[in-house]
C-alpha positions in Angstrom: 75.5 109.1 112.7 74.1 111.9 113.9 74.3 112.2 117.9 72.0 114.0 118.7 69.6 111.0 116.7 71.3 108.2 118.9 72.6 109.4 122.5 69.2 109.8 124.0 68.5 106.6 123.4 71.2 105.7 125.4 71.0 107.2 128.1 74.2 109.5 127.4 75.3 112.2 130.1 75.2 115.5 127.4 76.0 117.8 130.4 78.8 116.8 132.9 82.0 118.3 132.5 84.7 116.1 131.5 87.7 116.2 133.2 91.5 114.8 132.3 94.7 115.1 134.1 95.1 118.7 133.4 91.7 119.8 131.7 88.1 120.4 132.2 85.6 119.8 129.5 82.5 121.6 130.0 79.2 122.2 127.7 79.2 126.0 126.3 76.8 128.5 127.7 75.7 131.9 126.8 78.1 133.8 128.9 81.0 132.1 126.5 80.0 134.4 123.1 82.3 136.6 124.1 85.1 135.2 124.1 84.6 132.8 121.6 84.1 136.0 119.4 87.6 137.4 120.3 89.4 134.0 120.1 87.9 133.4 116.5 89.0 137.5 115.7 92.3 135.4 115.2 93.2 134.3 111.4 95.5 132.3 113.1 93.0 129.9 114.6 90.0 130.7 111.9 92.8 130.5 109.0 92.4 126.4 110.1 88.9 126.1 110.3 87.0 126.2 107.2 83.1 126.5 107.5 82.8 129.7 110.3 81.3 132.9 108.4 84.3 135.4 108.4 83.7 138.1 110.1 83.0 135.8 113.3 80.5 138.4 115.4 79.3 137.8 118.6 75.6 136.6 117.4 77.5 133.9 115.5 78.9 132.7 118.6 75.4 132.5 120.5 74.2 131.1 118.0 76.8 128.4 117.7 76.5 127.8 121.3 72.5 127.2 120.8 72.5 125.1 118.2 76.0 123.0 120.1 73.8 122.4 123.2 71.1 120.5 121.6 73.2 117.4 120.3 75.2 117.8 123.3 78.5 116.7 122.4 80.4 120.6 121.9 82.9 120.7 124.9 84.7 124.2 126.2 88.5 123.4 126.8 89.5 125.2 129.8 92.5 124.9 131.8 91.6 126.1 135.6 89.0 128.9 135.0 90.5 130.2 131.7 88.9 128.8 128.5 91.4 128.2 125.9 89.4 126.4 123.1 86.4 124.3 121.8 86.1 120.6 120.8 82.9 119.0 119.1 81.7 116.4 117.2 78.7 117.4 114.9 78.8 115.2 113.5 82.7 115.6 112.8 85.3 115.5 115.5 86.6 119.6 115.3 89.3 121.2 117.9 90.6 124.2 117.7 92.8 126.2 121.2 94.5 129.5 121.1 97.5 130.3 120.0 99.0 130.7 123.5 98.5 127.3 124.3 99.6 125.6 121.0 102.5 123.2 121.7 101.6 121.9 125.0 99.8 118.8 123.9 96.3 120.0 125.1 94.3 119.7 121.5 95.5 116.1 121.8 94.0 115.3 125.7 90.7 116.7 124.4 90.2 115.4 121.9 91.1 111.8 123.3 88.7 112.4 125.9 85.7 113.7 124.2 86.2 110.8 121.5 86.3 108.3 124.3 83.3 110.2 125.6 81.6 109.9 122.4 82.2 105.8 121.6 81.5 105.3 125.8 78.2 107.1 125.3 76.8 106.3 122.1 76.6 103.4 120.0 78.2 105.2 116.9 80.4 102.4 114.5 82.6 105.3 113.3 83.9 108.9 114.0 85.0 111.2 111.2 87.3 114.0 111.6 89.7 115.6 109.1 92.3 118.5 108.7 93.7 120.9 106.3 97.2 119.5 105.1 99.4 122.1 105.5 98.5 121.8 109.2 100.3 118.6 110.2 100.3 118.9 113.5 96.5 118.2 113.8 97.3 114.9 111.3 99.5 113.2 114.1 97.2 114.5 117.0 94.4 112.0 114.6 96.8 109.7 113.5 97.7 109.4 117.4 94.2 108.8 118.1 94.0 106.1 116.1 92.0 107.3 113.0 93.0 106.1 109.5 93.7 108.1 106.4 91.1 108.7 103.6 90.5 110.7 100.3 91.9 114.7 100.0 89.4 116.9 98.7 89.3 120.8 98.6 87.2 122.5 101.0 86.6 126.6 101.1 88.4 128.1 103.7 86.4 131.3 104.2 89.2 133.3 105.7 91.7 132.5 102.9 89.0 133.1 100.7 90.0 130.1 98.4 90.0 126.2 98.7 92.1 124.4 100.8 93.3 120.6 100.2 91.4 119.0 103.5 92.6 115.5 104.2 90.0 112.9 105.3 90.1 110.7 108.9 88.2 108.4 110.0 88.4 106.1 113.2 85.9 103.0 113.2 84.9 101.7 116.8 87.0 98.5 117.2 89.8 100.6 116.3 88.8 103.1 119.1 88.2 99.8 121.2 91.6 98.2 120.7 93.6 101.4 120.8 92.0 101.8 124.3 93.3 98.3 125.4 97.1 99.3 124.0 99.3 100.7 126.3 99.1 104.0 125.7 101.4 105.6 128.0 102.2 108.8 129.2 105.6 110.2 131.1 106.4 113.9 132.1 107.4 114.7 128.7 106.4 111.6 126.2 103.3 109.4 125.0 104.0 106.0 124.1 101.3 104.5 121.8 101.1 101.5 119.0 102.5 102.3 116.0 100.2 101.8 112.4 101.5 101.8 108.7 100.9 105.5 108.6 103.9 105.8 111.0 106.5 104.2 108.9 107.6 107.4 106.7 108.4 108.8 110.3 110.0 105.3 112.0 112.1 105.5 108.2 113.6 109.0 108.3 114.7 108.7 112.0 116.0 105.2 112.3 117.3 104.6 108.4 120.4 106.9 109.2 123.8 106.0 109.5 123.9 106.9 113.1 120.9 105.0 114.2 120.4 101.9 111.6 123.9 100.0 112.7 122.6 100.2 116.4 119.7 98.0 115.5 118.6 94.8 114.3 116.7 95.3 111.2 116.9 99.1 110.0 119.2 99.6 106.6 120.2 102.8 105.5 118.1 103.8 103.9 114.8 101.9 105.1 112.4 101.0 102.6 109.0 102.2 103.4 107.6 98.6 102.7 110.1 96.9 104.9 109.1 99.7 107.9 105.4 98.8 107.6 106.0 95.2 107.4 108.4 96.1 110.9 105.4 98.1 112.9 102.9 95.0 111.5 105.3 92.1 112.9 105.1 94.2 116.1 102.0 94.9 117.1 100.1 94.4 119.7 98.5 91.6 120.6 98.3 90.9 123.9 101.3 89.1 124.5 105.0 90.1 125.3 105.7 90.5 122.2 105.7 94.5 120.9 106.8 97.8 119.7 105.5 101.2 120.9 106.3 104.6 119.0 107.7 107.4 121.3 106.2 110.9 120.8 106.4 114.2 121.9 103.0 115.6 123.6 102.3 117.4 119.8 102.2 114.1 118.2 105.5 114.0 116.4 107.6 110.6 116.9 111.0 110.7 117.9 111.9 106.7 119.1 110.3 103.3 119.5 110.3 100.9 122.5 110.0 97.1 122.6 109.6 93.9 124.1 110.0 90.7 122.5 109.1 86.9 123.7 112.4 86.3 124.7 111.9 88.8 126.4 114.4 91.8 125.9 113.8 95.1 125.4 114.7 97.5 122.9 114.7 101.1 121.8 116.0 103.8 119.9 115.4 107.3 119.2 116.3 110.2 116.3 119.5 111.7 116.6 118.0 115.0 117.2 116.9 114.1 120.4 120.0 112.7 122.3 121.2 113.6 125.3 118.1 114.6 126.6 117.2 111.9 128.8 114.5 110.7 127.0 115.5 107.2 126.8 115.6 106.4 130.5 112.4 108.1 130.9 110.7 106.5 128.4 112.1 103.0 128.9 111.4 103.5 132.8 107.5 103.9 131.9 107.4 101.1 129.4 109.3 98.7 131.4 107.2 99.8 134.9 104.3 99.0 132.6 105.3 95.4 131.2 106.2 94.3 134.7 103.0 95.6 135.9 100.2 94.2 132.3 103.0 90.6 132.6 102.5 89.1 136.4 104.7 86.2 135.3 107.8 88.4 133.8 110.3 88.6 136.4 113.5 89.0 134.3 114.4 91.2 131.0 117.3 91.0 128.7 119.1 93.3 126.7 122.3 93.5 124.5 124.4 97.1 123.6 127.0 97.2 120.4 130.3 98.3 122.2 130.3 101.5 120.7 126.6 102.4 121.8 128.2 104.3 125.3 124.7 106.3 125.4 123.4 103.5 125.6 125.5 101.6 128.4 124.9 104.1 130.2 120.9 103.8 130.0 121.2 100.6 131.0 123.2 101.4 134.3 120.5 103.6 135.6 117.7 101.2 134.6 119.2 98.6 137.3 120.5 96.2 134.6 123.6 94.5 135.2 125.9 93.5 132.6 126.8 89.2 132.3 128.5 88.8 129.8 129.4 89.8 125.6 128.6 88.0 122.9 128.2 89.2 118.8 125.4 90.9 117.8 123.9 91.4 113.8 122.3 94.9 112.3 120.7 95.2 108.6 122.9 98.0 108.3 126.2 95.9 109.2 128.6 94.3 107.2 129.5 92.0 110.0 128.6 90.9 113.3 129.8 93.0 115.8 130.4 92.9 119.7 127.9 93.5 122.2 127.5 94.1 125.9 124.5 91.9 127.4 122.8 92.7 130.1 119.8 91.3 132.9 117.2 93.1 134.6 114.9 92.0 137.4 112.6 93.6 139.2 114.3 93.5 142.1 117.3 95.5 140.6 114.9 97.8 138.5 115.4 101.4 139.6 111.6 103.0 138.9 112.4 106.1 140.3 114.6 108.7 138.4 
């Protein structure tokens, strides 16, 4: 669907900026062809876009921006005053920011806007997007988003002067619904967001390792792709305490999982690589702030430790809980059952603040 066929008919604001925690999104005007020309000078951002004529001169950027404003739905990224990139849907969801800026999860907050924008203002059942594989980075900001894989087909890039593999998205409107009521949450450094299938080659190659899989319940080592879907499916969210969240870096790329089960206790765990970096408490801070806050009636959490998990003992001491007793606790990746520490929180003793 076309929007500028449908949003009309709606009603649909086509002109106010949108604005998220750190960026303004605001319709293109005339006085933007310039630097839209010198941005798209770069092969760097035009090597990962495949339909722009190559060279991109400045009457291609006016005319861009005339043709953008009719449908209404093309979107300057800027970040104060300073434009830093475009995102549109017409009728595919496109982004593209400056190199400067790559890294710092900004590609991923406009895009989330301008597709909640889009669903909120039109009456669209789908949303198709797409990107080039050999940019994965723009696959997990999707994937993030909640859009589901399709077919790969090659596409011309004009700058490379050949055909690119370009891998098909799409993200259906009760998708972009239910993904709105997750908790998708956000800390300094890390998104928290439901997990899909597509995650489980990810969840596999950072928890089916020898120095992750003992410390959990049902990771082996390895951890059969099959088994890791069936694990994110048994988890998801439902509206009960009862779930798993995958832990991310602001460019999409998973690094942990949080949890909550009916009994309930919390869980996590995170790759290797990312240790010692505090990440845990932060992360389990905001999840655990948010179950107490979406779960009026949950007043207490449990948690149990294997002995040899110091790291993560020592989470649990600045989280507030308070160890009662031991007991012995099973892993997949265990011969045997080993000891663990257990432990109680409350939201009395629950330390929010760092």
């Amino acid at each position: 669907m076309d929007l500028s066929q449908n949003a009309h008919g709606l009603g649909a604001d086509l002109v106010t900026p949108i604005a998220t925690d750190r960026l303004n999104l605001r319709v293109p005007t005339l006085t933007d062809a310039d630097w839209l020309t010198w941005a798209l000078a770069d092969p760097r951002v035009m090597g990962r876009l495949t339909s722009l004529p190559v060279p991109f001169e400045r009457h291609h950027a006016v005319n861009w921006i005339t043709k953008a404003r009719v449908p209404g739905s093309a979107r300057v990224i800027s970040l104060g005053d300073n434009p830093m990139g475009v995102v549109h849907i017409g009728p595919d969801l496109v982004y593209w920011l400056t190199p400067d800026v790559w890294g710092r999860g900004c590609a991923a907050e406009a895009a989330s806007a301008l597709v909640d924008w889009y669903f909120s203002q039109t009456d669209a059942d789908s949303l198709a997007s797409g990107y080039m594989t050999d940019n994965g980075q723009s696959g997990r900001i999707l994937l993030n988003l909640g859009f589901k894989t399709g077919r790969q087909a090659p596409r011309r890039c004009n700058l490379r002067k050949r055909g690119v593999m370009v891998q098909s998205m799409n993200l259906g409107r009760e998708d972009w619904h239910a993904r709105r009521a997750l908790p998708n949450l956000a800390t300094p450094r890390l998104r928290l967001r439901p997990m899909s299938k597509d995650d489980a080659p990810d969840l596999a190659a950072l928890a089916g390792v020898p120095e992750v899989a003992p410390m959990i319940f049902r990771a082996k080592v390895p951890w059969p792709i099959r088994e890791v879907e069936q694990f994110i499916a048994d988890w998801a969210w439902t509206g009960a305490p009862h779930l798993r969240l995958g832990v991310t870096l602001p460019d999409g790329t998973l690094i942990g999982s949080v949890g909550l089960s009916r009994e309930p206790n919390v869980f996590y765990f995170f790759h290797k690589d990312h240790w010692g970096r505090g990440y845990a408490c932060e992360a389990m801070r905001t999840f655990i702030r948010a179950c107490y806050r979406e779960f009026p009636s949950l007043d207490e959490l449990g948690a149990d430790v294997f002995q040899e998990n110091t790291g993560s003992m020592a989470v649990m001491n600045k989280l507030g809980f308070v160890q009662t007793g031991t007991a012995m606790g099973t892993s997949a990746a265990r011969v045997e059952p080993a000891p663990v520490n257990v432990y109680r929180l409350t939201r009395a003793t629950f330390r929010d603040i760092p």
